[in-house]
N, CA, C and O atoms as a GROMACS GRO file, in nm:
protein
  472
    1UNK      N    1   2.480   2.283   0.653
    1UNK     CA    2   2.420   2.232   0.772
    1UNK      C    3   2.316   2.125   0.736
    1UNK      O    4   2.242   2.145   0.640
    2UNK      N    5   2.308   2.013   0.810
    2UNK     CA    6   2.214   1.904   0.782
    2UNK      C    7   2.092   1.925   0.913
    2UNK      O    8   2.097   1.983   1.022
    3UNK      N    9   1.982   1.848   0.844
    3UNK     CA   10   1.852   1.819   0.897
    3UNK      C   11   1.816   1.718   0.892
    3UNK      O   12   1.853   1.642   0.802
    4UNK      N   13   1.710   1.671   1.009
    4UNK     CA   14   1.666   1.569   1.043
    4UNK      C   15   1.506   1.649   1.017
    4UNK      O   16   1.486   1.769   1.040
    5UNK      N   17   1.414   1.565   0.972
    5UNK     CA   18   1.288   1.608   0.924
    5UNK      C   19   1.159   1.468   1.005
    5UNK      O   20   1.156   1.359   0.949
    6UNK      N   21   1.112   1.479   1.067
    6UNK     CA   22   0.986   1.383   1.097
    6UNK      C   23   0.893   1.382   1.115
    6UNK      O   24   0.858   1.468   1.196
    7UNK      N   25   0.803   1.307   1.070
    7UNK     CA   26   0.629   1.354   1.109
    7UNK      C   27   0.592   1.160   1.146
    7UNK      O   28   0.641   1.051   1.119
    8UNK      N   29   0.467   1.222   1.230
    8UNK     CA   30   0.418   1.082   1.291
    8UNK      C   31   0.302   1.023   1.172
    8UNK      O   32   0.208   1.092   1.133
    9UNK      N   33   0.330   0.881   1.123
    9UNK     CA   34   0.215   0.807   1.066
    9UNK      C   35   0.070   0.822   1.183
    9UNK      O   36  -0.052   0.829   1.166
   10UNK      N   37   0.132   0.822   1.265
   10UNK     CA   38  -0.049   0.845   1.410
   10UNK      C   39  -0.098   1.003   1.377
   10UNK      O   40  -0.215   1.035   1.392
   11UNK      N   41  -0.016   1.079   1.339
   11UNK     CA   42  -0.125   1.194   1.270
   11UNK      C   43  -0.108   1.228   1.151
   11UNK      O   44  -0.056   1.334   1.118
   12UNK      N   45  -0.160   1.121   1.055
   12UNK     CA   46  -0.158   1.149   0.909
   12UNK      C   47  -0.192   1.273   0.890
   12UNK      O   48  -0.282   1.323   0.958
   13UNK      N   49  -0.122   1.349   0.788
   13UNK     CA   50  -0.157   1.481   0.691
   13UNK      C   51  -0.289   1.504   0.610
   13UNK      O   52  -0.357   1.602   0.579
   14UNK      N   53  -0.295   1.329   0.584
   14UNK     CA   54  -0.412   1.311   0.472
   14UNK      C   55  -0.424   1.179   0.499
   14UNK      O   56  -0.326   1.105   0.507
   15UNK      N   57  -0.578   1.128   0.519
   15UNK     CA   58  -0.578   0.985   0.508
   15UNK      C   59  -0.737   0.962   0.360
   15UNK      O   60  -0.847   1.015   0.344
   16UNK      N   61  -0.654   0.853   0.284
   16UNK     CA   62  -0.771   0.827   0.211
   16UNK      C   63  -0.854   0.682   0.208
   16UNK      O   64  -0.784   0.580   0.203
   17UNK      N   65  -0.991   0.670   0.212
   17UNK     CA   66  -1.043   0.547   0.227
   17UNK      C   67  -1.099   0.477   0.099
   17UNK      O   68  -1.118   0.528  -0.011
   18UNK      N   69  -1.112   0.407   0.120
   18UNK     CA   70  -1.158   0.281  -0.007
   18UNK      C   71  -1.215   0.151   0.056
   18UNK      O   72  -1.172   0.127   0.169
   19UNK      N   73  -1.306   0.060   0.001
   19UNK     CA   74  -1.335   0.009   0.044
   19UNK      C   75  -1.231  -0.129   0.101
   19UNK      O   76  -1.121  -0.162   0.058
   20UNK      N   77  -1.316  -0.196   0.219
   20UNK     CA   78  -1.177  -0.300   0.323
   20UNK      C   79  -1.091  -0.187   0.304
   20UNK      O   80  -1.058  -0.201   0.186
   21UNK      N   81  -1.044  -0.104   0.339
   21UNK     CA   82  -0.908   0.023   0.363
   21UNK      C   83  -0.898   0.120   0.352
   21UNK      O   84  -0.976   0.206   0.312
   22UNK      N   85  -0.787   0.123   0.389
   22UNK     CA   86  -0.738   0.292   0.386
   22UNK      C   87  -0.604   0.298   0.443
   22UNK      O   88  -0.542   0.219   0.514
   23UNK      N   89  -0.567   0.446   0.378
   23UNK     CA   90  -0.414   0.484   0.387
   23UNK      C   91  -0.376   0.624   0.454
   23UNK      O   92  -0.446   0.723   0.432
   24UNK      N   93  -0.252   0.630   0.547
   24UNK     CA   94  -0.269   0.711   0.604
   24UNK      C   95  -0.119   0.799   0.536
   24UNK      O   96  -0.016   0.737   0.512
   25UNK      N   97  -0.130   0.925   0.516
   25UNK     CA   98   0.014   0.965   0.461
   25UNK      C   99   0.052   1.087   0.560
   25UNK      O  100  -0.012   1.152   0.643
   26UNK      N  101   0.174   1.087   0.519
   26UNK     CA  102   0.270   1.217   0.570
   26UNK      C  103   0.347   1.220   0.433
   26UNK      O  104   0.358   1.123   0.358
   27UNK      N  105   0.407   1.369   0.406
   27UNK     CA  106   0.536   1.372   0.321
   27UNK      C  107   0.635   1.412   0.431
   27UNK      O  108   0.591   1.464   0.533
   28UNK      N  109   0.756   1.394   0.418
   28UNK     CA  110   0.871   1.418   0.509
   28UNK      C  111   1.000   1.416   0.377
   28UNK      O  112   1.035   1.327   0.299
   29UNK      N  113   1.031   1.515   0.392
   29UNK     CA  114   1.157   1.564   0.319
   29UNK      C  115   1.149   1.492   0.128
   29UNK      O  116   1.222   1.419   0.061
   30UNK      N  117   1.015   1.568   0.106
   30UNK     CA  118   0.999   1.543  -0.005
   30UNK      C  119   0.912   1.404   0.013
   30UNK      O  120   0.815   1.417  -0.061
   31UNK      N  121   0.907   1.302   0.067
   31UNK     CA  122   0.860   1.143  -0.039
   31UNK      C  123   0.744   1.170   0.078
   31UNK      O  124   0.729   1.230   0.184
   32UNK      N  125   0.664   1.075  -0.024
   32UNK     CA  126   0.498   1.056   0.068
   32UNK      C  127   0.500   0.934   0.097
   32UNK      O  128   0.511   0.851   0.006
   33UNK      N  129   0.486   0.885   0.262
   33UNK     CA  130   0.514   0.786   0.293
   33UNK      C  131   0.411   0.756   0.390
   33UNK      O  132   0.390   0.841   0.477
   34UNK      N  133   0.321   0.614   0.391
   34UNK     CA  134   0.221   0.554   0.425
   34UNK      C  135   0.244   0.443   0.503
   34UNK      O  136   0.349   0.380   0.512
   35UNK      N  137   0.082   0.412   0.592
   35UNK     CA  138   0.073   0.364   0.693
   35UNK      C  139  -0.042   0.273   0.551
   35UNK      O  140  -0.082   0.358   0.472
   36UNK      N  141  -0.072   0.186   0.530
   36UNK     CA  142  -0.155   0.152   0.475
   36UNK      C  143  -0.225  -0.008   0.542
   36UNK      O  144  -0.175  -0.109   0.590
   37UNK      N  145  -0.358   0.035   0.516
   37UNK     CA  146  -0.434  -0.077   0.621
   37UNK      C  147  -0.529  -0.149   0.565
   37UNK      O  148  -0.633  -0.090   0.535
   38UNK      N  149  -0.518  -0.285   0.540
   38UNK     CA  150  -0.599  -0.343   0.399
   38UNK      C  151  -0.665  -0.486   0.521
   38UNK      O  152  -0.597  -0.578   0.565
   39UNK      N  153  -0.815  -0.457   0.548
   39UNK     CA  154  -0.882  -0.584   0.590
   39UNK      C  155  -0.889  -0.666   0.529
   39UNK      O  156  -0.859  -0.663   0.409
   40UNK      N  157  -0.941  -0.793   0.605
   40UNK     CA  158  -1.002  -0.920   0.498
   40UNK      C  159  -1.085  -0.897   0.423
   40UNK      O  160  -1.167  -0.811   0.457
   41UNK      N  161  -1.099  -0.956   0.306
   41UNK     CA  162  -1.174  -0.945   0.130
   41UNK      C  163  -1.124  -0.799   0.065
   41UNK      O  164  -1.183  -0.750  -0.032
   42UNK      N  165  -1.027  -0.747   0.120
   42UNK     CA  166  -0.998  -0.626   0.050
   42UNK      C  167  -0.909  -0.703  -0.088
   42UNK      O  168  -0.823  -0.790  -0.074
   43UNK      N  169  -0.952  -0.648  -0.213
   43UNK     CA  170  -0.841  -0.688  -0.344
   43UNK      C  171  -0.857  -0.559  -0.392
   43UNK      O  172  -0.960  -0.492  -0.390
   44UNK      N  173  -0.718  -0.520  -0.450
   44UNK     CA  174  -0.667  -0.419  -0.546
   44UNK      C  175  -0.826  -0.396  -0.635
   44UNK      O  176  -0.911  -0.310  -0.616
   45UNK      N  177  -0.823  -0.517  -0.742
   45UNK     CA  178  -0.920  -0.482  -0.819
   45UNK      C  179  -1.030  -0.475  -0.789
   45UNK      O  180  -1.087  -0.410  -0.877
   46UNK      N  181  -1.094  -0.504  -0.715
   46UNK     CA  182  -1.232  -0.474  -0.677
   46UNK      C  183  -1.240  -0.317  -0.578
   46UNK      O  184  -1.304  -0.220  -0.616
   47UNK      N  185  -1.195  -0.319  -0.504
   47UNK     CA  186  -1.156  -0.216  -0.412
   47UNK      C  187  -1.078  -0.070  -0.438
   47UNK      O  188  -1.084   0.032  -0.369
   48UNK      N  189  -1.004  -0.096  -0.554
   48UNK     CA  190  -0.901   0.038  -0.594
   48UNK      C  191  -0.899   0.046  -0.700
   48UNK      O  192  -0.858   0.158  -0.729
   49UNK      N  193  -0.934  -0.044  -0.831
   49UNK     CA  194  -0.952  -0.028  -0.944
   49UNK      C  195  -1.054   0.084  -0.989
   49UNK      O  196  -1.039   0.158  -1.086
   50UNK      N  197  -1.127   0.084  -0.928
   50UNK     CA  198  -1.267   0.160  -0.982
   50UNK      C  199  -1.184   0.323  -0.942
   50UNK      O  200  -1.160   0.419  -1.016
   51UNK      N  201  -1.157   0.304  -0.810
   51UNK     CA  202  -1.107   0.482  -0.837
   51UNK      C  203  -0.967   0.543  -0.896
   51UNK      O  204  -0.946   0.656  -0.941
   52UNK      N  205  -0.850   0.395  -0.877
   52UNK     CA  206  -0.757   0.416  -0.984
   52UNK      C  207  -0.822   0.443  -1.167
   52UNK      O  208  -0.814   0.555  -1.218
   53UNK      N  209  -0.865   0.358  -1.220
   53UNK     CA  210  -0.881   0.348  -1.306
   53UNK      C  211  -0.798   0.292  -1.438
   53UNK      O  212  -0.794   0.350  -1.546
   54UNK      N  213  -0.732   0.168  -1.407
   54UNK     CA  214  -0.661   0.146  -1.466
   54UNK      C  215  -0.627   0.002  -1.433
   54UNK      O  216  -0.598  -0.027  -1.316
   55UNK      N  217  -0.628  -0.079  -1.517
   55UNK     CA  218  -0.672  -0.240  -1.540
   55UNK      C  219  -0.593  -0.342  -1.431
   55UNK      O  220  -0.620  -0.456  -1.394
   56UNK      N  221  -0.497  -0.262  -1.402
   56UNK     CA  222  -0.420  -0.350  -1.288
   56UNK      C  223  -0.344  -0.196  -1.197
   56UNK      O  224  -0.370  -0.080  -1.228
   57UNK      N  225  -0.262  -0.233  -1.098
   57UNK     CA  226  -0.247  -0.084  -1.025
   57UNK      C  227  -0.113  -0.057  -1.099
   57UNK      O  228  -0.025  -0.128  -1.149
   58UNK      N  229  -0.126   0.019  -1.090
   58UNK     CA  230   0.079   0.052  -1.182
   58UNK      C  231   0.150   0.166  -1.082
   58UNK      O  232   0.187   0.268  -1.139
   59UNK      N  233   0.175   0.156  -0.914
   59UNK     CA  234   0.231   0.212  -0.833
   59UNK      C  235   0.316   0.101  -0.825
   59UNK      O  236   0.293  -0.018  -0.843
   60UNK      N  237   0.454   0.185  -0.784
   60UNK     CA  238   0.551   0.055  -0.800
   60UNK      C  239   0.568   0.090  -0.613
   60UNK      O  240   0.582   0.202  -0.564
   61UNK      N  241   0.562  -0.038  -0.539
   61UNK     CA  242   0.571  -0.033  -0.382
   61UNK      C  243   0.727  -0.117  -0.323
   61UNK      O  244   0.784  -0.221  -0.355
   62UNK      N  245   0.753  -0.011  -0.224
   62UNK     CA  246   0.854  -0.061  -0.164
   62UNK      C  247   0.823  -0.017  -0.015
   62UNK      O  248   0.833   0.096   0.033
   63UNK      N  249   0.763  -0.191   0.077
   63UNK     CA  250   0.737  -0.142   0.198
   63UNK      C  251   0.764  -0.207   0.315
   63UNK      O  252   0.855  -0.280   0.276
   64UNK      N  253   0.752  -0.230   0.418
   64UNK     CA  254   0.744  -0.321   0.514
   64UNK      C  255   0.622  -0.335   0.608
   64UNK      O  256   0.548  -0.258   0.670
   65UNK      N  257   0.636  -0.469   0.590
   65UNK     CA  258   0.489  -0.568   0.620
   65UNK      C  259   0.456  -0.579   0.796
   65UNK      O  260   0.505  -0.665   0.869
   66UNK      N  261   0.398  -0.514   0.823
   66UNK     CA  262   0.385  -0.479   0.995
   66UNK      C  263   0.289  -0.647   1.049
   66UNK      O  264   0.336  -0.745   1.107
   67UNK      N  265   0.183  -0.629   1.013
   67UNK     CA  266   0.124  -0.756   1.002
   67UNK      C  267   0.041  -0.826   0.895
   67UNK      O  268   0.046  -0.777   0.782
   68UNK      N  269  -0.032  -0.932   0.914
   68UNK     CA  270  -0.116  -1.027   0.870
   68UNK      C  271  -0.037  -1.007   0.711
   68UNK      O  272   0.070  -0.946   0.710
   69UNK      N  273  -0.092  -1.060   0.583
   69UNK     CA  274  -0.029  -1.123   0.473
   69UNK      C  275  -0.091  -1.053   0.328
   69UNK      O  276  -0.189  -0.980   0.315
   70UNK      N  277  -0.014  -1.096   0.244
   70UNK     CA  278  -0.060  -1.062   0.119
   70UNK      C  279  -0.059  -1.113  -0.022
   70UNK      O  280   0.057  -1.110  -0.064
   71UNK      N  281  -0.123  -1.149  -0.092
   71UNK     CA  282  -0.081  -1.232  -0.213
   71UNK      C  283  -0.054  -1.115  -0.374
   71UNK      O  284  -0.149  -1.041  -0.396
   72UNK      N  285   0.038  -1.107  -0.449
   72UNK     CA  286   0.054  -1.040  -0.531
   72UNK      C  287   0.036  -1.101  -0.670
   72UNK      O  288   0.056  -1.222  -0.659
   73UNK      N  289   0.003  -1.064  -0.810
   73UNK     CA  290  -0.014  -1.152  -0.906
   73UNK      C  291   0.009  -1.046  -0.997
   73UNK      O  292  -0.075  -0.960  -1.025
   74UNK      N  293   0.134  -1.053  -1.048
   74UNK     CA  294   0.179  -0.954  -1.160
   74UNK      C  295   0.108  -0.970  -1.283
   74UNK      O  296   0.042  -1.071  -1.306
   75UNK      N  297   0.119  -0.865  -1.370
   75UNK     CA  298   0.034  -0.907  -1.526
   75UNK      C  299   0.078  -1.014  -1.596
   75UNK      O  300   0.004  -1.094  -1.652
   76UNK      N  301   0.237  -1.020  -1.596
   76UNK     CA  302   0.264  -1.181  -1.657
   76UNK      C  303   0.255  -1.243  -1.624
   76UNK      O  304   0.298  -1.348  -1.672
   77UNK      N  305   0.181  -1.235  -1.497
   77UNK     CA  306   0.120  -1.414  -1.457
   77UNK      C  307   0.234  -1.459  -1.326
   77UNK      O  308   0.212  -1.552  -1.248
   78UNK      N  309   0.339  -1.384  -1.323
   78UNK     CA  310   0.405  -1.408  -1.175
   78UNK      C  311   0.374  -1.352  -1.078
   78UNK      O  312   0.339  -1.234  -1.079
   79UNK      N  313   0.380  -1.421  -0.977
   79UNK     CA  314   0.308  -1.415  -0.818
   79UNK      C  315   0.381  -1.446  -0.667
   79UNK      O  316   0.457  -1.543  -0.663
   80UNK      N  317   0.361  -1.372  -0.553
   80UNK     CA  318   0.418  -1.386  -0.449
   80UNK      C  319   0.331  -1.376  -0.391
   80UNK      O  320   0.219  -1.344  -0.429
   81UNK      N  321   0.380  -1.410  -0.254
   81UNK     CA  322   0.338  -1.362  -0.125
   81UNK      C  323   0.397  -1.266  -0.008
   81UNK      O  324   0.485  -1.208  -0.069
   82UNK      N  325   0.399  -1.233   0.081
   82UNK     CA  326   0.447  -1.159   0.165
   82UNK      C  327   0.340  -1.173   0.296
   82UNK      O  328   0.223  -1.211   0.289
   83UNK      N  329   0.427  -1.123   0.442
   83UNK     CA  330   0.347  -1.137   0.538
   83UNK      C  331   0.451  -1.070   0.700
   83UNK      O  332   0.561  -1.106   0.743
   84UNK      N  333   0.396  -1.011   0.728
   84UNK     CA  334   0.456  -1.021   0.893
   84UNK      C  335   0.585  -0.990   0.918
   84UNK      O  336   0.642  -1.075   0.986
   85UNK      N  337   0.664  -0.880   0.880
   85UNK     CA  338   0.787  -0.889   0.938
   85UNK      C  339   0.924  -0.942   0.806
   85UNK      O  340   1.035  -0.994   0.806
   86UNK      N  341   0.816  -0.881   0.703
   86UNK     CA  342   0.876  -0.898   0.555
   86UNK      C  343   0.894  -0.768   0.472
   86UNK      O  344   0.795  -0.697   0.452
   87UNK      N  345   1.038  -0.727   0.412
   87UNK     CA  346   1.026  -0.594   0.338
   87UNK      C  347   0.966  -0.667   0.185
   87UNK      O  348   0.968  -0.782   0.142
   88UNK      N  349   0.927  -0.575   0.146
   88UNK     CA  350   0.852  -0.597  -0.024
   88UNK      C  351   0.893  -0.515  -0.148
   88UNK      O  352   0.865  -0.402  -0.109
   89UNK      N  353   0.929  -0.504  -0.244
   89UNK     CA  354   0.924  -0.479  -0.339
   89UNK      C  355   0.845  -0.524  -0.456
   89UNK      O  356   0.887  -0.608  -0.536
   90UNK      N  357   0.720  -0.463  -0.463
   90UNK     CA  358   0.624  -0.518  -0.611
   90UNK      C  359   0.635  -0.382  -0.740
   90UNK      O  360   0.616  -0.263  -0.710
   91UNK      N  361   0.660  -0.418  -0.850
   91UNK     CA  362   0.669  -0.365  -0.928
   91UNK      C  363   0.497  -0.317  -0.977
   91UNK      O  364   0.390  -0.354  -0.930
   92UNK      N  365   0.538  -0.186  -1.130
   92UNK     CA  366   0.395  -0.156  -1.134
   92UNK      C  367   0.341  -0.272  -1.241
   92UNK      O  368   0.416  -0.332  -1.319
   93UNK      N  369   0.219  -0.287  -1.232
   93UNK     CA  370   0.146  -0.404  -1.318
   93UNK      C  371   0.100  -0.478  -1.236
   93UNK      O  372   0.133  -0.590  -1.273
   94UNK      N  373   0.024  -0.487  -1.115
   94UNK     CA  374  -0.007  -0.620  -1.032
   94UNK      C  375  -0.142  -0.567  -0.974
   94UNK      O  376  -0.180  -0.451  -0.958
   95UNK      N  377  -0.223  -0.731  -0.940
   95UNK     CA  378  -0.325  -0.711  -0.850
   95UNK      C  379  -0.264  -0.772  -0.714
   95UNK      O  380  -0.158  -0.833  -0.703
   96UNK      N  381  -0.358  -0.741  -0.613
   96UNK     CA  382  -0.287  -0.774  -0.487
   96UNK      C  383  -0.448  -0.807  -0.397
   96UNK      O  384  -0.556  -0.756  -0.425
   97UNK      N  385  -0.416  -0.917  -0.272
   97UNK     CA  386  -0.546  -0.934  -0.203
   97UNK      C  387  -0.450  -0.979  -0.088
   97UNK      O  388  -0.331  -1.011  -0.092
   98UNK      N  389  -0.554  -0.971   0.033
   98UNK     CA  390  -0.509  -1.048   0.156
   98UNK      C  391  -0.564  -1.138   0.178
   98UNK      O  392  -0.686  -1.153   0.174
   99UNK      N  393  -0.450  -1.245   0.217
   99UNK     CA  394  -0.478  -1.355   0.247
   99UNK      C  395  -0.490  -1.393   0.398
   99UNK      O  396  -0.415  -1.335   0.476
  100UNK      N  397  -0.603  -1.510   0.458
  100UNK     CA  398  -0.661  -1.506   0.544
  100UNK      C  399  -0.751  -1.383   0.630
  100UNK      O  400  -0.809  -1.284   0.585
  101UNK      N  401  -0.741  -1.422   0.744
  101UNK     CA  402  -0.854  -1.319   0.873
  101UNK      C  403  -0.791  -1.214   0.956
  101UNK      O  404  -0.838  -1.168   1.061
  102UNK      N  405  -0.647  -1.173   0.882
  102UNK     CA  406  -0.596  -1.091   0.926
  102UNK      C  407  -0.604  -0.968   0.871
  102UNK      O  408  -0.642  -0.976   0.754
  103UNK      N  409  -0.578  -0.833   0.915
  103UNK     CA  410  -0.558  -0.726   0.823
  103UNK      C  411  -0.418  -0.702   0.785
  103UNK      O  412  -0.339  -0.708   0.880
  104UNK      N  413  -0.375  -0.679   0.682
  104UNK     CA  414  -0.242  -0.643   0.674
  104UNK      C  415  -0.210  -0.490   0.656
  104UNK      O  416  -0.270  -0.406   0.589
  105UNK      N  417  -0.120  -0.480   0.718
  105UNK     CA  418  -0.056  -0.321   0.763
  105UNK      C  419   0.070  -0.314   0.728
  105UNK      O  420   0.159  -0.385   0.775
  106UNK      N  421   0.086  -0.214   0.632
  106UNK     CA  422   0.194  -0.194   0.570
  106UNK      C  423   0.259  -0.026   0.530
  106UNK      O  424   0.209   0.062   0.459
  107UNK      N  425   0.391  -0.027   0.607
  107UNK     CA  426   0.410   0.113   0.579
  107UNK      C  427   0.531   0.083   0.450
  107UNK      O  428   0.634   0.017   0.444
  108UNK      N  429   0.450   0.173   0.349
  108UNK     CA  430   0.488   0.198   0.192
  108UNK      C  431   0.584   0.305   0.171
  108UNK      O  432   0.558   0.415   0.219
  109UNK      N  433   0.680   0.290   0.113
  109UNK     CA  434   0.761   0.450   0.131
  109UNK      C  435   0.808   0.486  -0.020
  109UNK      O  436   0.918   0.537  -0.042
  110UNK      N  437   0.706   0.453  -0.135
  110UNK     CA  438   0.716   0.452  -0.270
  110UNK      C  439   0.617   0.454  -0.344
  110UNK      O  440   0.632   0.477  -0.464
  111UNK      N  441   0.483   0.428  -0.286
  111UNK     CA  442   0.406   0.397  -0.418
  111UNK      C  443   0.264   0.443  -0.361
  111UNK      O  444   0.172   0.368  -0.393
  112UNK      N  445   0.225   0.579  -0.264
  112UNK     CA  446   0.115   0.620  -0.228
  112UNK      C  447   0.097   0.738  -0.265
  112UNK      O  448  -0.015   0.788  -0.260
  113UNK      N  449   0.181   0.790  -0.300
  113UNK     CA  450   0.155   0.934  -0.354
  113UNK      C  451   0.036   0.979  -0.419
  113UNK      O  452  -0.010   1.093  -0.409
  114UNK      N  453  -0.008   0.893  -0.481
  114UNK     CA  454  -0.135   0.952  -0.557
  114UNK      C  455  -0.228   0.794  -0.565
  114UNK      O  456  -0.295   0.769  -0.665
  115UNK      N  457  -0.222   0.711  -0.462
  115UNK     CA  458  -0.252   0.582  -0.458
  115UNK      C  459  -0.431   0.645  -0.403
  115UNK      O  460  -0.456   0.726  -0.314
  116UNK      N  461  -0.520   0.577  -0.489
  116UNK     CA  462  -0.658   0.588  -0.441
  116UNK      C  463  -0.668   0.734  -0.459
  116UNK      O  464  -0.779   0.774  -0.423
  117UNK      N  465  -0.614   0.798  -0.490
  117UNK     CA  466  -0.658   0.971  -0.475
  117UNK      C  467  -0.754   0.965  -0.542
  117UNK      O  468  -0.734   0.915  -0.653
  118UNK      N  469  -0.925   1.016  -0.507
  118UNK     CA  470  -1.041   1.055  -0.580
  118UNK      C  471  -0.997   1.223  -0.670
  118UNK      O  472  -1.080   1.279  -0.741
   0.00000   0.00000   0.00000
């Protein structure tokens, strides 16, 4: 017999904050999957480094980009963008910031599991 399993991102299980952000999770049939909400001047390294602990983030993300934008800059020096109505795939090794006066909102379905956990 098969199942259908769902929980709402509007009542996260667990939400964790950091500075410019925060993430909201559910697990559903095993994977922990996020609402994640990154204001303007929010960057990886300034913002998530200190409680990751670890020189660049090494969660590998696979998500889709609800709004406003994002700039990515892998350790070898390659770089993207993303924004608005875009799926993503960033591997682990990268810093990441938003670009412009938007917030970007992104539900992650790979790489929050233990993202920012104090």
């Amino acid at each position: 017999m098969s199942s259908v399993a769902s929980k709402s991102l509007a009542e996260p299980e667990e939400v964790r904050d950091f500075p410019h952000g925060h993430v909201d999770l559910v697990t559903v049939g095993g994977t922990t999957v996020g609402r994640a909400e990154f204001q303007p001047g929010w960057r990886w390294s300034q913002d998530v480094k200190p409680i990751a602990g670890t020189d660049s983030c090494q969660a590998s993300h696979t998500g889709y980009i609800l709004s406003g934008r994002m700039h990515v800059v892998m350790d070898d020096g390659s770089e993207g963008e993303a924004g608005a109505g875009e799926a993503i795939v960033v591997e682990p090794g990268h810093d990441a910031w938003i670009v412009g006066d938007e917030p970007c909102v992104m539900v992650d379905f790979t790489g929050l599991h233990d993202y920012a956990e104090k």
